[in-house]
C-alpha positions in Angstrom: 97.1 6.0 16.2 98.4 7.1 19.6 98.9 5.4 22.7 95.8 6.2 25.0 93.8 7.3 22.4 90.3 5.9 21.9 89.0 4.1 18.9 86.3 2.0 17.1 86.8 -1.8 16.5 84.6 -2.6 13.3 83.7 -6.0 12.7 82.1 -7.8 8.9 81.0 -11.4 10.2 81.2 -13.4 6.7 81.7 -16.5 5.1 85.2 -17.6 4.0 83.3 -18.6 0.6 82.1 -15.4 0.3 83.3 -13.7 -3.4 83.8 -10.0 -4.9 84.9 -9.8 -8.1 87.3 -12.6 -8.7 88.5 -12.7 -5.3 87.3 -13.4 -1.8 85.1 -10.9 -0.2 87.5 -10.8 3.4 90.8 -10.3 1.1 89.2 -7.4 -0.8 88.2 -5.6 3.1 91.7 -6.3 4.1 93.5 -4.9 0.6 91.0 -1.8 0.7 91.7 -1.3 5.1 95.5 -1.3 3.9 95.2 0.7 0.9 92.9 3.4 2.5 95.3 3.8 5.7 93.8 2.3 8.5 95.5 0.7 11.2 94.9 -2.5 11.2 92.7 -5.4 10.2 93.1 -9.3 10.7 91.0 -11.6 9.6 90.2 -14.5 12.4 88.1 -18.5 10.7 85.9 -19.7 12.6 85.5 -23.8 13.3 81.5 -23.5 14.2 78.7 -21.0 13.4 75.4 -19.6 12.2 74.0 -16.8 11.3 70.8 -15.0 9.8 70.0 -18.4 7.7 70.5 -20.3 11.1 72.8 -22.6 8.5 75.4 -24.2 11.0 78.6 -24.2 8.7 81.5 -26.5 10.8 85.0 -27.6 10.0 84.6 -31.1 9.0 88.0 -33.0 8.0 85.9 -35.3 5.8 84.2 -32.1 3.6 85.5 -31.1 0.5 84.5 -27.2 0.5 85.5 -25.5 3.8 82.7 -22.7 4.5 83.2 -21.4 7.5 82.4 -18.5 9.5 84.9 -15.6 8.8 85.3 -12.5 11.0 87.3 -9.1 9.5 88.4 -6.4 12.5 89.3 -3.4 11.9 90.6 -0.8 14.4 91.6 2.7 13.7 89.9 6.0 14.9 85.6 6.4 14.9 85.5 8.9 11.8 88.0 6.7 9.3 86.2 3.7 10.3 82.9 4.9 9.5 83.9 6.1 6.4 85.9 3.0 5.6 82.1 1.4 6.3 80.7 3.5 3.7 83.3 2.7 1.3 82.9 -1.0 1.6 79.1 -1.4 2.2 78.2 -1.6 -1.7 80.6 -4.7 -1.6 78.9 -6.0 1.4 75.3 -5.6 0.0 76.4 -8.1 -3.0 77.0 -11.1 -0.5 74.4 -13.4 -2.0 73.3 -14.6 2.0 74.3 -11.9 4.1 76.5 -10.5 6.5 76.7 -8.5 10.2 78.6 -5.9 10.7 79.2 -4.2 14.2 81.1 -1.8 15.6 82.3 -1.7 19.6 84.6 1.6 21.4 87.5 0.7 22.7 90.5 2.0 24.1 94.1 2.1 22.9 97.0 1.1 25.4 100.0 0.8 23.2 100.2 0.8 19.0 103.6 0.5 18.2 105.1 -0.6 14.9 107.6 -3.0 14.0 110.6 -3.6 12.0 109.4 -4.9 9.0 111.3 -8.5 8.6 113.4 -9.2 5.5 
């Protein structure tokens, strides 16, 4: 990615519970992001949410299984995203009470890498 460049933010709204495989559903997006070449991706837990089901799922110290909401973004240039999209939309489809994904344009000021640290 270049500085000044524009881009696509994608963004899979999730459940930290949510499974592929033997793993968890926001792991596999990230791996795949990393493996395919994009960017970047992060995943960001949320303490309070809803969705579709209008289930409110809230950090509680007191519960025993921690669903909460999960959100995966993804930045990297329009075409690779959408393709990247097309890649992991079969996984997406398997998530037992659904998902959102979006997508917002945004700008790139500065992408600069780092030293990796040892």
């Amino acid at each position: 990615m270049k500085n000044n460049s524009s881009a696509l933010i994608m963004r899979v709204f999730i459940s930290s519970t949510d499974k592929y495989r033997e793993g968890l559903i926001y792991e596999h997006i990230v791996f795949k992001a990393k493996e395919y070449g994009l960017a970047g991706a992060t995943v960001f837990k949320g303490i309070l949410g809803f969705g579709a089901s209008s289930v409110i799922y809230s950090y509680r110290f007191w519960e025993v299984t921690e669903k909460l909401p999960v959100v995966v973004e993804i930045i990297d240039h329009e075409d690779k995203i959408l393709s990247f999209y097309e890649l992991i939309r079969p996984v997406l489809e398997t998530i037992r009470y659904g998902c959102l994904v979006t997508t917002e344009k945004t700008d790139i000021l500065m992408y600069k890498s780092g030293k990796k640290q040892e």
